[in-house]
C-alpha positions as CSV (number, residue, x, y, z in Angstrom):
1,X,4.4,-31.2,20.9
2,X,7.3,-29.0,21.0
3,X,10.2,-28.8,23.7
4,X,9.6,-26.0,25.5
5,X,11.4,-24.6,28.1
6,X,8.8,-22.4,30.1
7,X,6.0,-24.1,32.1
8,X,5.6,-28.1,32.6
9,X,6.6,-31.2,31.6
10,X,4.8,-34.4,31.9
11,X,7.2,-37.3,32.3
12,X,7.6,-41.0,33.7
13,X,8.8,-39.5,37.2
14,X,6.4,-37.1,37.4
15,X,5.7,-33.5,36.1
16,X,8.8,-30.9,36.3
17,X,7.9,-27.5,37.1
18,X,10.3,-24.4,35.7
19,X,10.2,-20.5,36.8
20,X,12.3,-18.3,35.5
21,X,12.6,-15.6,38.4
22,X,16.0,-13.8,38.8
23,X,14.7,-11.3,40.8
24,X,13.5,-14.5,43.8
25,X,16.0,-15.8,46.3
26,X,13.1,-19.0,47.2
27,X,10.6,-20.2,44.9
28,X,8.5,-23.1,46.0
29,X,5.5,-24.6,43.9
30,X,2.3,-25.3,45.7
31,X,0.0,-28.6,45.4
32,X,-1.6,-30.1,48.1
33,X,1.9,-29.7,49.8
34,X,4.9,-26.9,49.3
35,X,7.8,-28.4,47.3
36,X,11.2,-26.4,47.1
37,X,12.7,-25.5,43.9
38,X,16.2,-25.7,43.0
39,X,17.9,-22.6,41.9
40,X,20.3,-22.5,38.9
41,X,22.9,-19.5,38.1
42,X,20.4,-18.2,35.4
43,X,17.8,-17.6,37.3
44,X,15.7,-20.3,36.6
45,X,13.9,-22.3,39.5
46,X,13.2,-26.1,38.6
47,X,11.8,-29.5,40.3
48,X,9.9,-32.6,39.7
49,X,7.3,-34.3,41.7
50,X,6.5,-37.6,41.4
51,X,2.9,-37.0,42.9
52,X,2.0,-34.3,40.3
53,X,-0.2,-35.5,37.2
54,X,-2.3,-34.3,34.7
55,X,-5.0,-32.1,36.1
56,X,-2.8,-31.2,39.1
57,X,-3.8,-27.6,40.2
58,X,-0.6,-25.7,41.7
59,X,0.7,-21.6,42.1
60,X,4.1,-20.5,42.9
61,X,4.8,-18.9,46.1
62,X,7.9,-16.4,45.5
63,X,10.2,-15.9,48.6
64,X,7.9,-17.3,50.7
65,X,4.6,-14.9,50.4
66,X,3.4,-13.9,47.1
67,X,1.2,-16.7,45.7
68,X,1.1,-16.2,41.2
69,X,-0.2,-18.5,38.6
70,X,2.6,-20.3,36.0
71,X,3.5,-17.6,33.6
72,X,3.3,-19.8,31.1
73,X,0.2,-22.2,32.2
74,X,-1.4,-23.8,29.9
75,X,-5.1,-23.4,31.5
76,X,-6.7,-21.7,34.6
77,X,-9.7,-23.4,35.6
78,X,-10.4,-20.8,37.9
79,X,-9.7,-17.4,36.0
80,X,-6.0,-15.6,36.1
81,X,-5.8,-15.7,39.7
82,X,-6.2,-18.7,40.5
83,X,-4.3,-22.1,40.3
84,X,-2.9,-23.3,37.0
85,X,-3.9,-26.5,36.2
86,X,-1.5,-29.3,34.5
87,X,-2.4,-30.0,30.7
88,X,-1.5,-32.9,28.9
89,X,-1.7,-31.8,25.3
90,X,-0.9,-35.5,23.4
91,X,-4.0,-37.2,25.2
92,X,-6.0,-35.0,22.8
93,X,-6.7,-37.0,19.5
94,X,-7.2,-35.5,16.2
95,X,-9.7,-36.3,13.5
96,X,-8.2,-34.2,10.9
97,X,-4.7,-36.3,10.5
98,X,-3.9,-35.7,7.3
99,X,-4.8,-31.8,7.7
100,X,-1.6,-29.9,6.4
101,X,-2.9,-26.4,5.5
102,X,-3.6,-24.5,2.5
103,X,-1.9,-22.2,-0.2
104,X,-1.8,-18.6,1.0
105,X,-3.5,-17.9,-2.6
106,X,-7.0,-19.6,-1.3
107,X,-7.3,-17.2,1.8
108,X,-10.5,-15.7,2.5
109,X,-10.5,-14.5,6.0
110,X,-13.6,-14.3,8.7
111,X,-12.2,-12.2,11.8
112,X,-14.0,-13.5,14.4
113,X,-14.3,-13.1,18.3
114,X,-15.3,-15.8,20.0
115,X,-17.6,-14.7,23.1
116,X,-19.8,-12.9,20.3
117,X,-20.1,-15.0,17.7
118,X,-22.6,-16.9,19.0
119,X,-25.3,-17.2,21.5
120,X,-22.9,-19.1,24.3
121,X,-20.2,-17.4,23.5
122,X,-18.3,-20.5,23.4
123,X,-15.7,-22.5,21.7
124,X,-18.0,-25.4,21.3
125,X,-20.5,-23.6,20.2
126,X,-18.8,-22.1,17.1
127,X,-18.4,-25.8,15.4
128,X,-22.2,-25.4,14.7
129,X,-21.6,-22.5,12.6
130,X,-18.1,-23.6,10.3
131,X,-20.9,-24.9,7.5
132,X,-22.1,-21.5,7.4
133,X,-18.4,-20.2,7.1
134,X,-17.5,-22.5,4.4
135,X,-20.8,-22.4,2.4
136,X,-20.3,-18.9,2.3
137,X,-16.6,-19.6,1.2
138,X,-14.4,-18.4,3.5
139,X,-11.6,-20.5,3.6
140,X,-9.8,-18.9,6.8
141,X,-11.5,-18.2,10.4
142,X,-9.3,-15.7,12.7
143,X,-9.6,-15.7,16.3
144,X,-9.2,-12.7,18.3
145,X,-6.6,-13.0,20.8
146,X,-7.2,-15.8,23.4
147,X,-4.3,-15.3,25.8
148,X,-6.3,-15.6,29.7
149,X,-7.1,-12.2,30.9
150,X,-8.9,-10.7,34.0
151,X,-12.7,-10.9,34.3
152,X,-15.6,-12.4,31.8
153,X,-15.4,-10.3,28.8
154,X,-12.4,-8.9,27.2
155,X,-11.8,-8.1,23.2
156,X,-8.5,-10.4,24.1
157,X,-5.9,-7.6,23.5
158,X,-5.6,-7.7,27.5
159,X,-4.0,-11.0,27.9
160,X,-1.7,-11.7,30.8
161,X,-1.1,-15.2,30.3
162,X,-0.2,-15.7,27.0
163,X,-0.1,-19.5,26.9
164,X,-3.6,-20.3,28.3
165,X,-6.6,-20.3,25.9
166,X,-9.2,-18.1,28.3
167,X,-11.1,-20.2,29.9
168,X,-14.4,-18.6,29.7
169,X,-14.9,-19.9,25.9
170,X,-14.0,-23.4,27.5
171,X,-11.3,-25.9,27.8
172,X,-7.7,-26.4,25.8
173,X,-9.8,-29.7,24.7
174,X,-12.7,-27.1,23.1
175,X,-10.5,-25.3,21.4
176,X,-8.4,-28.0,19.7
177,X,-12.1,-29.8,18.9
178,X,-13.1,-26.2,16.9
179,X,-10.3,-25.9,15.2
180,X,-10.2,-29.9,14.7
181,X,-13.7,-29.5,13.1
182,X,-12.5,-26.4,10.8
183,X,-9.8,-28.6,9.3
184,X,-12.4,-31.4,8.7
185,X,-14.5,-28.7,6.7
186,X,-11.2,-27.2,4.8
187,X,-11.2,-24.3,6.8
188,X,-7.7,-22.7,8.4
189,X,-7.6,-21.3,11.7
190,X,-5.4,-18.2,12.5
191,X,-5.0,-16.5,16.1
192,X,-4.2,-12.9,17.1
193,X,-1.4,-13.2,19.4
194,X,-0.2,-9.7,21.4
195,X,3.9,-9.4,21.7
196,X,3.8,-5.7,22.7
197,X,2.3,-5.3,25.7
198,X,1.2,-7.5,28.7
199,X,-2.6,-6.7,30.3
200,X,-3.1,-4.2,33.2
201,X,-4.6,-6.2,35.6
202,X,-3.0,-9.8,36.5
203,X,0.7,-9.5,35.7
204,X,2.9,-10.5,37.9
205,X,6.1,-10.7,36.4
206,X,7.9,-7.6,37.7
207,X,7.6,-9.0,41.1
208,X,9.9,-12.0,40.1
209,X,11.4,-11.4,36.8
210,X,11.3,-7.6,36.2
211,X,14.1,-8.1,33.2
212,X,11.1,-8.9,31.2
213,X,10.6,-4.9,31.3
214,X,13.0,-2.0,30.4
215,X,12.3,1.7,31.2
216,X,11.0,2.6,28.2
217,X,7.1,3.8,28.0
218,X,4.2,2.3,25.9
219,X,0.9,3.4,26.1
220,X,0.5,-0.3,28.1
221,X,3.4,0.8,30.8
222,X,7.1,-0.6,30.4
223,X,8.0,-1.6,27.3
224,X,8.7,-5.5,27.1
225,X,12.4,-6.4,26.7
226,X,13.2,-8.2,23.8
227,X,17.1,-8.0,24.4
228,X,16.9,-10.2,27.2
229,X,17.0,-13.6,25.8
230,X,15.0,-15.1,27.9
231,X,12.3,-12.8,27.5
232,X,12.2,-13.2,23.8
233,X,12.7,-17.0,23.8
234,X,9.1,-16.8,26.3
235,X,7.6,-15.4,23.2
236,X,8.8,-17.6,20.7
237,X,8.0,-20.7,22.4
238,X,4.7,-19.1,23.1
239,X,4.2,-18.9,18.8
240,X,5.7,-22.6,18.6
241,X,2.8,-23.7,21.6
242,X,-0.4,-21.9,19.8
243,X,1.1,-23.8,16.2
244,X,2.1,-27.2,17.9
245,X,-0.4,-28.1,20.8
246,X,-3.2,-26.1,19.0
247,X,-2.9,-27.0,15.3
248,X,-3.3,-23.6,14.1
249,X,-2.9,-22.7,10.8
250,X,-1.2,-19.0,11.0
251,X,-0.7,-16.0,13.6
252,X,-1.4,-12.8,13.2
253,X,1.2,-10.6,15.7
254,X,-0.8,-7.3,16.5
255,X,0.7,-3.7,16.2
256,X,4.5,-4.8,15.7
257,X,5.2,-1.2,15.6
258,X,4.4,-1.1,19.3
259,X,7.3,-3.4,20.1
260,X,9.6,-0.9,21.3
261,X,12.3,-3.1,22.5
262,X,12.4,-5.8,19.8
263,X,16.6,-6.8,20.0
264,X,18.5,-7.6,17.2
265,X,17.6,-9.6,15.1
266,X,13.9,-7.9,15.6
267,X,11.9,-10.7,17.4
268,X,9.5,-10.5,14.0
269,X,12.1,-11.9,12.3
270,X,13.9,-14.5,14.9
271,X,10.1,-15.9,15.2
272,X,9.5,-16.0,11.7
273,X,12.7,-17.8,11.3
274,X,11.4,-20.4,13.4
275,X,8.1,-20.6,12.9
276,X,9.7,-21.5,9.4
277,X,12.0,-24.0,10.8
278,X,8.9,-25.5,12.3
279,X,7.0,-25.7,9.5
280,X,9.4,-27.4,7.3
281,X,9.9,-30.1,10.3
282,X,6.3,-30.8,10.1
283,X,5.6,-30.4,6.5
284,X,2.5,-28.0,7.4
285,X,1.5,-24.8,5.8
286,X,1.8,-22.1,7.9
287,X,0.8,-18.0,7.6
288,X,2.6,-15.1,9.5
289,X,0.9,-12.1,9.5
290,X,1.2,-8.6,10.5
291,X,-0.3,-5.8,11.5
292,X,2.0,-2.8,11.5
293,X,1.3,0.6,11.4
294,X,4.7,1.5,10.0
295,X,4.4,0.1,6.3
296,X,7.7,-2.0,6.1
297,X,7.2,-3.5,3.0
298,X,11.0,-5.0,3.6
299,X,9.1,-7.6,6.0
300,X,6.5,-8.8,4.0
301,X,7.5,-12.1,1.1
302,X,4.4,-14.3,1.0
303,X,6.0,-16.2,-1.5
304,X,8.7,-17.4,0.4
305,X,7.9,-21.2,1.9
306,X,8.6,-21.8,4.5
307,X,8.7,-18.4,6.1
308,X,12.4,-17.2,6.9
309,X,12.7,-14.1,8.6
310,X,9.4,-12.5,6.5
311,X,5.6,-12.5,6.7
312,X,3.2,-13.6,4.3
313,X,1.3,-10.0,4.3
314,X,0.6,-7.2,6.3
315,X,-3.3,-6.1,7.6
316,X,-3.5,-3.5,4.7
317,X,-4.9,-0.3,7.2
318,X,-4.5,2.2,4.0
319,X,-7.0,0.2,2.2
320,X,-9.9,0.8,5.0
321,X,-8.9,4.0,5.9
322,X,-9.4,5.3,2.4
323,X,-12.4,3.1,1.9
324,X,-14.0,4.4,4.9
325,X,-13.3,7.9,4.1
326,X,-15.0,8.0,0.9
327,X,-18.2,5.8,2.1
328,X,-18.9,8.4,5.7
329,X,-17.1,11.1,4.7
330,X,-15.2,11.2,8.3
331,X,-11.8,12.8,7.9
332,X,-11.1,13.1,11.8
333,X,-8.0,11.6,13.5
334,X,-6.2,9.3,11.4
335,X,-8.9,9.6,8.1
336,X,-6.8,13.0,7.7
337,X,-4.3,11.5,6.1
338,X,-7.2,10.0,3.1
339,X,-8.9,13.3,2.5
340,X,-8.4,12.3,-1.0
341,X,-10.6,9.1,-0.8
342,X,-10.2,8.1,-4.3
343,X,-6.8,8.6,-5.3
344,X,-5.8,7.1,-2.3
345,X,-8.2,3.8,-3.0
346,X,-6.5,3.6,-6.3
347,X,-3.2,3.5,-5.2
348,X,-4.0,0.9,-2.5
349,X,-5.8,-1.0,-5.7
350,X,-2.0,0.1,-7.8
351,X,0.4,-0.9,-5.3
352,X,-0.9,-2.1,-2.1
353,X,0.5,1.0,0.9
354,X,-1.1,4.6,0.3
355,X,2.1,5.8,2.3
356,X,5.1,4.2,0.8
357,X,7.6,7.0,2.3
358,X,5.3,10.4,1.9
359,X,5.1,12.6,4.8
360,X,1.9,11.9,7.4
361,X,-0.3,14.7,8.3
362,X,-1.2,13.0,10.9
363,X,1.8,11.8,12.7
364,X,3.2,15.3,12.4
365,X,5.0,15.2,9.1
366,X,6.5,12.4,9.8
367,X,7.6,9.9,7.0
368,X,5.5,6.0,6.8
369,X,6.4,3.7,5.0
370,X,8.3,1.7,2.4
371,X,8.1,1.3,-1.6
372,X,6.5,-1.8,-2.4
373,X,7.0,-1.8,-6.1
374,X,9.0,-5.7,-5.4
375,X,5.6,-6.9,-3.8
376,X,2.6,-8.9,-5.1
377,X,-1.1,-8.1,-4.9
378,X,-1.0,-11.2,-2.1
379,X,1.2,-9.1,0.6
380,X,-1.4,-7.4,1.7
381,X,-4.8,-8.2,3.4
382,X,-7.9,-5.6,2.5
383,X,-10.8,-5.4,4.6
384,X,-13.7,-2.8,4.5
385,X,-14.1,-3.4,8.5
386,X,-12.2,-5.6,11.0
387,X,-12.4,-5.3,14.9
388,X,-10.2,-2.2,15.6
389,X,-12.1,0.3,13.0
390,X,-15.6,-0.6,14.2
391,X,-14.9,-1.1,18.0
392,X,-12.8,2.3,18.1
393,X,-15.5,4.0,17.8
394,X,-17.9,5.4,20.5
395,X,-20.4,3.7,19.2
396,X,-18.8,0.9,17.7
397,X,-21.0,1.2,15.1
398,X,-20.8,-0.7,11.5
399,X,-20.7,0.8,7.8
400,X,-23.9,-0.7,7.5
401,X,-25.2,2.1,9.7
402,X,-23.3,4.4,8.1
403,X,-22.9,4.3,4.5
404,X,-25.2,4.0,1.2
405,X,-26.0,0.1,0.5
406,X,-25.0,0.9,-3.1
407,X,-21.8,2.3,-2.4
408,X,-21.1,-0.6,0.0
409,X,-22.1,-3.2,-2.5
410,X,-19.3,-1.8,-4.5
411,X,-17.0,-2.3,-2.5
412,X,-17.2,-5.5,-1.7
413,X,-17.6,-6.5,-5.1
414,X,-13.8,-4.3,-5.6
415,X,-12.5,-5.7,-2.0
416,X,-13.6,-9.7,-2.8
417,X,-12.5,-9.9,-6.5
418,X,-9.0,-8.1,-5.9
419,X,-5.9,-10.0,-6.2
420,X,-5.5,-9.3,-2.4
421,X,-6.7,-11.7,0.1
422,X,-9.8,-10.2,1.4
423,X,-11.0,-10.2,5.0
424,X,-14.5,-9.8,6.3
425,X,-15.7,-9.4,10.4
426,X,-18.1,-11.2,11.9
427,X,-21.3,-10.3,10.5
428,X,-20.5,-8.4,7.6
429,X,-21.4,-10.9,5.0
430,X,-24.7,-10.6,5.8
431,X,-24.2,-6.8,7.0
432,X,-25.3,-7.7,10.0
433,X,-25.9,-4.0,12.2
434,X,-24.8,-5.7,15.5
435,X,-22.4,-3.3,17.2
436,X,-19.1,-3.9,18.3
437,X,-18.6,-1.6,21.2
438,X,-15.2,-1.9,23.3
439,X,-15.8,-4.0,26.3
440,X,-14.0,-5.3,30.0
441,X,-14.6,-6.3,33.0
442,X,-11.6,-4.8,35.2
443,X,-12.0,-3.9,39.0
444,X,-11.8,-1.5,41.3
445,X,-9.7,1.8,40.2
446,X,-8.7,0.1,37.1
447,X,-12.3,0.0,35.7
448,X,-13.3,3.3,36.7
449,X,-10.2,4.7,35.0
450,X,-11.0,3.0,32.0
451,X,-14.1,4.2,32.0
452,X,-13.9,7.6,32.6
453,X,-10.7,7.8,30.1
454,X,-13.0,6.3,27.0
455,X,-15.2,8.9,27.7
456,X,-12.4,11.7,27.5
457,X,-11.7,10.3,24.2
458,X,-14.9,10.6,22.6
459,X,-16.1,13.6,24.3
460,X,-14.9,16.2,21.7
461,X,-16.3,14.5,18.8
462,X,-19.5,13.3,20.6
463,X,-19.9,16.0,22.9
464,X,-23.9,15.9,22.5
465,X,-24.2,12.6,23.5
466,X,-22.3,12.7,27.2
467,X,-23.0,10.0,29.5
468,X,-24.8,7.9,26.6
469,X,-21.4,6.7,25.2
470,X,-21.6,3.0,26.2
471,X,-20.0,1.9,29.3
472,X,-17.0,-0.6,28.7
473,X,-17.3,-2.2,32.1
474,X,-21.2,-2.9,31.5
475,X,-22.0,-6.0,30.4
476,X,-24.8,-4.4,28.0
477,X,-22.5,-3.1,26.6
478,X,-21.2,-6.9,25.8
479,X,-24.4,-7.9,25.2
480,X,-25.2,-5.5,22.5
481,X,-22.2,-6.7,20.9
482,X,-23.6,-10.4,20.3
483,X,-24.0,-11.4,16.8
484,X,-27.4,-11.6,16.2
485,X,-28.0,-14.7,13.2
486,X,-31.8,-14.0,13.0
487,X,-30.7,-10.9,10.8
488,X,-29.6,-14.1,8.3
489,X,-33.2,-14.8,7.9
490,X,-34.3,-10.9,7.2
491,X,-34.6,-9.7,2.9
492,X,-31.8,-7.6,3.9
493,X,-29.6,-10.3,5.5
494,X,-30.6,-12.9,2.3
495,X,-29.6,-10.5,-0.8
496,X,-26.1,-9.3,0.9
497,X,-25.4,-12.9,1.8
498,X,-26.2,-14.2,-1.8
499,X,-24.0,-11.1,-3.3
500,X,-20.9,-11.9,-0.6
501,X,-21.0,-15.9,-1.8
502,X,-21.5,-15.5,-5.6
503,X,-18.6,-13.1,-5.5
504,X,-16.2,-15.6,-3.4
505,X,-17.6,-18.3,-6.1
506,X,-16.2,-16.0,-8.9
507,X,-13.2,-15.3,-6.7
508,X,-12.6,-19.6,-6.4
509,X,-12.7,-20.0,-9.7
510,X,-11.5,-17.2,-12.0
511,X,-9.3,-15.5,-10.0
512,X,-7.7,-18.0,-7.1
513,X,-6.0,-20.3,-9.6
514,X,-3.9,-17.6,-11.3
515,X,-2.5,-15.8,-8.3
516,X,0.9,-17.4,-7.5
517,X,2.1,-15.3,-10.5
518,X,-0.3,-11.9,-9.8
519,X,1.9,-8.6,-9.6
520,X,0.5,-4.8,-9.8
521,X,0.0,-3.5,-13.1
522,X,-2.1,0.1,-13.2
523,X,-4.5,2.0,-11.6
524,X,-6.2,5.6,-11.8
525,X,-9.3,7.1,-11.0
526,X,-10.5,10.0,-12.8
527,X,-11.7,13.6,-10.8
528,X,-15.1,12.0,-11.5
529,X,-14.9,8.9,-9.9
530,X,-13.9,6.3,-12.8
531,X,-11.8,3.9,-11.2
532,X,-9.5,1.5,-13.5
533,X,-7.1,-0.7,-12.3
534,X,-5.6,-3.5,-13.9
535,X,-3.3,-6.6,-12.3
536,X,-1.3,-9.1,-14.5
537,X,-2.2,-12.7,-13.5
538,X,0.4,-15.0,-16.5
539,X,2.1,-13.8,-19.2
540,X,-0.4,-13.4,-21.2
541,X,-3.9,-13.0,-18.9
542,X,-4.8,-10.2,-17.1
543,X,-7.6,-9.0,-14.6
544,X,-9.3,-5.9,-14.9
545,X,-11.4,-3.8,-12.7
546,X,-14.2,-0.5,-14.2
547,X,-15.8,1.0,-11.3
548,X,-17.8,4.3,-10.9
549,X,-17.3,5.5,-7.5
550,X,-19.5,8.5,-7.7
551,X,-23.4,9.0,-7.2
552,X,-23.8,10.5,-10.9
553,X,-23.5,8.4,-14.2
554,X,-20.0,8.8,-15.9
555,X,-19.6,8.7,-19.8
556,X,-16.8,6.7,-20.5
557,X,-13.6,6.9,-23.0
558,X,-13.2,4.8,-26.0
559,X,-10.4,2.8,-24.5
560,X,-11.9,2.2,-21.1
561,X,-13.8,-1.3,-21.8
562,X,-11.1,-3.9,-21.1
563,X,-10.5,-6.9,-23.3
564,X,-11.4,-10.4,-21.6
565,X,-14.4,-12.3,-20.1
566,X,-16.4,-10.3,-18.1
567,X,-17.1,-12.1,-15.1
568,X,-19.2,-9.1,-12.8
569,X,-21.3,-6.9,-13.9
570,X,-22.6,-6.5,-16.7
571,X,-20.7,-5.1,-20.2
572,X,-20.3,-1.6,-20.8
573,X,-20.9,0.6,-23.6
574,X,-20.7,4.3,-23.3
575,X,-21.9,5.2,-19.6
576,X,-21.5,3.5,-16.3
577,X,-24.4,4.3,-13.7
578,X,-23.5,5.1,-10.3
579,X,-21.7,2.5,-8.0
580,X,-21.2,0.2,-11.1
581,X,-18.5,-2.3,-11.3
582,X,-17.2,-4.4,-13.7
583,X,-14.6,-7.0,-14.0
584,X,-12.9,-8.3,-16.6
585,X,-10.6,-11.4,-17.0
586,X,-8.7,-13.4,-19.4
587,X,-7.5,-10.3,-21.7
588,X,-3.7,-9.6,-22.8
């Protein structure tokens, strides 16, 4: 357990209680009885009492009216507006001692969220399907965010206490036995954790502490203030919690790019830093990850061990956006910018960003990104689908439903064998067909906002459809969302997950053990759809990809059969039928 220096602390005289609320001239915390709280020059608001314990339910009561929850409590039995509840995190005991993570090399992500993934919806009841996840050869399950938020149902991105697993998956205990049980099966756990923005409904920090906010807009409200050391060190300590109390084996921070207050150094890199000093103090493994729409290849090093001031790799957007371009044909909003699907796929498959500094259509003309030529293949995660590009969509509808089952198995069969560590959603290994709509379960004028403004979005492009875009606030619309594993038992369901686990089998073996020295080599497609690419894996090995992305058979050159094992598909002579791939390994 880490020292922390937000929320409680469970000693011989007692628990202490902190607040940090420099806006408050009385702060008192409520248990069965009020108990003042002394008042330092900082700001900071502290007691013990002797009569608190673990499982003690209290509230702070801020100049003597408004009742809030701990901002940093570690469980709310009740929802996010009721009492927190004291958690003793060393009672818990671990099976999976000797559990100190994996190489970055071995990942093979499943993006998961946890009220779908199963019947229940619970954190419980996902242990009984980590066999499937490992069988299948994943070697990574990512949790969508679990910071509490308002209501039953929430993608997570909504989170308003940051440092309390939600509690309508289950208890801090539940959580630590899933992840607990993924260790004991080989299998890391990563979190989503949200740094930009706090949820709208729930927050009460700018009654108390309204430092954690400067004037400056996000789409969310104010901006969160980063220069403020306090408010950055709440952050921090909130990483340090989720890798300390929860064992888990990486973060994920969501849409860095929204940060707009980040301080200097950038809050990225002061958590990275110690996250890394962390790691080294506990001789674990860890993974920082990033999703950032900016392309700064200057903060990605997943070599570097442990992480000092960088990230392993970045969520590669480019990758799916060309991807999905090329497989629907959709080149509205952001797809603009890949309305030349397959150059843009081979450059992804070349050197990791399609936008390394060019100008974006799409942002205006702006400029995106940075050169990556001092990157490997393993800075950057691909993915075909992930929770964002399905559940932005009216529908929230999969490629499955959209795209040619040939075409798709072809790109998986590219996306798993890549250098770069793959990713999959929740489903998709079977191709499951289960939507993924957006969904809450706000109140009042919040809700009906919400509502109303998804429906503005979509109505241009689905204007035929009107009121039949689902409703966010309907808990159908949740429902329709649920993973459905009978589709595992379907022909359909069978053949995709045999296909998804022979090509992770190749990946384990051929490819895996050669990737701490993997670094770009070539890639081009030709104006007919013949893809090449090529990745240097040692000195004198190589891997090597021969794909037909096109619905007509393409002749091929003389010099376009790579050297090497072949080790998918089958060997080619002088024509390669539609969808085709082919990898190679072992050549010079």
């Amino acid at each position: 357990m880490i020292d922390s220096t937000f929320g409680t602390t469970l000693g011989r005289d007692g628990v202490t209680f902190r607040l940090w609320a420099p806006a408050a001239k009385r702060v008192e915390v409520l248990l069965n009885t009020p108990h003042d709280m002394q008042r330092s020059n900082n700001g900071w608001f502290t007691t013990t009492v002797a009569s608190a314990t673990t499982g003690s339910r209290y509230r702070f009561r801020i100049d003597g009216e408004t009742q809030v929850p701990d901002p940093a409590s570690h469980y709310q039995p009740d929802g996010i507006f009721g009492p927190s509840e004291v958690i003793d995190h060393d009672s818990y005991r671990w099976r999976a001692t000797d559990w100190r993570g994996r190489p970055w090399d071995e990942t093979v992500v499943l993006e998961a969220h946890v009220g779908t993934f199963t019947p229940r919806g619970t954190y419980r009841a996902m242990i009984e399907r980590l066999d499937h996840l490992a069988a299948t050869g994943m070697t990574a399950l990512e949790l969508m965010p679990l910071a509490d938020f308002a209501g039953r149902r929430n993608w997570g991105y909504d989170g308003v206490l940051w440092y309390a697993p939600a509690g309508v998956y289950g208890r801090p205990d539940d959580l630590k036995t899933l992840i607990d049980e993924a260790h004991l099966r080989g299998l890391m756990v990563f979190l989503d954790v949200v740094y930009n923005h706090f949820g709208p409904e729930g927050n009460y920090l700018g009654c108390y502490a309204p430092a954690f906010f400067s004037p400056a807009a996000t789409p969310w409200g104010n901006a969160i203030d980063y220069r403020v050391p306090e408010v950055r060190q709440f952050a921090i300590e909130n990483a340090l919690s989720w890798l300390s109390n929860y064992r888990f084996d990486g973060l994920r921070l969501d849409a860095v790019h929204a940060i707009v207050e980040p301080g200097n150094p950038p809050l990225p890199s002061e958590l990275s830093r110690q996250v890394g000093r962390f790691a080294a103090a506990t001789q674990r493994t860890i993974h920082l990850i990033l999703e950032n729409d900016d392309n700064r290849a200057t903060l990605l090093d997943p070599r570097a061990e442990p992480p000092a001031g960088r990230y392993r790799a970045q969520w590669n957007d480019d990758y799916h956006h060309a991807w999905h371009v090329m497989l629907t044909g959709e080149t509205a909003g952001y797809y603009q910018d890949y309305a030349d699907p397959h150059r843009a796929i081979a450059r992804a498959l070349g050197s990791g960003f399609v936008y390394q500094g060019e100008n974006s259509k799409h942002r205006g003309g702006a400029r995106r990104g940075e050169p990556t030529q001092d990157l490997p293949p393993t800075a950057f995660v691909s993915f075909l689908q992930n929770h964002d590009q399905i559940g932005n969509r009216a529908f929230g509808d999969r490629l499955e439903t959209l795209a040619n089952p040939a075409a798709m198995e072809a790109a998986l069969a590219i996306t798993l064998l890549a250098p770069m560590p793959p990713m999959l959603f929740m489903g998709e290994e079977w191709a499951s067909r289960a939507p993924f709509p957006f969904f809450c379960d706000f109140a009042g004028d919040l809700a009906e906002a919400v509502r109303q403004g998804r429906r503005r979005e979509f109505r241009a492009a689905y204007a035929t459809y009107g009121d039949e875009i689902p409703d966010p606030l309907s808990e159908a619309t949740f429902d329709s969302a649920r993973l459905d594993w009978r589709e595992l038992a379907s022909p359909a369901g069978r053949e995709r997950l045999s296909l998804v686990r022979r090509l992770l089998a190749i990946r384990k073996a051929r490819i895996v053990p050669h990737l701490a020295a993997a670094r770009f080599d070539d890639a081009h497609i030709s104006a007919a759809g013949l893809l090449s690419a090529r990745w240097r894996l040692s000195k004198s090995g190589s891997l090597a990809l021969l794909a037909n992305l096109s619905e007509t058979a393409i002749p091929l050159p003389d010099d376009s059969v790579s050297s090497g094992d072949v080790i998918w598909g089958h060997h080619v002579s002088d024509t390669m039928t539609p969808w085709a791939v082919v990898w190679t390994a072992g050549g010079g």
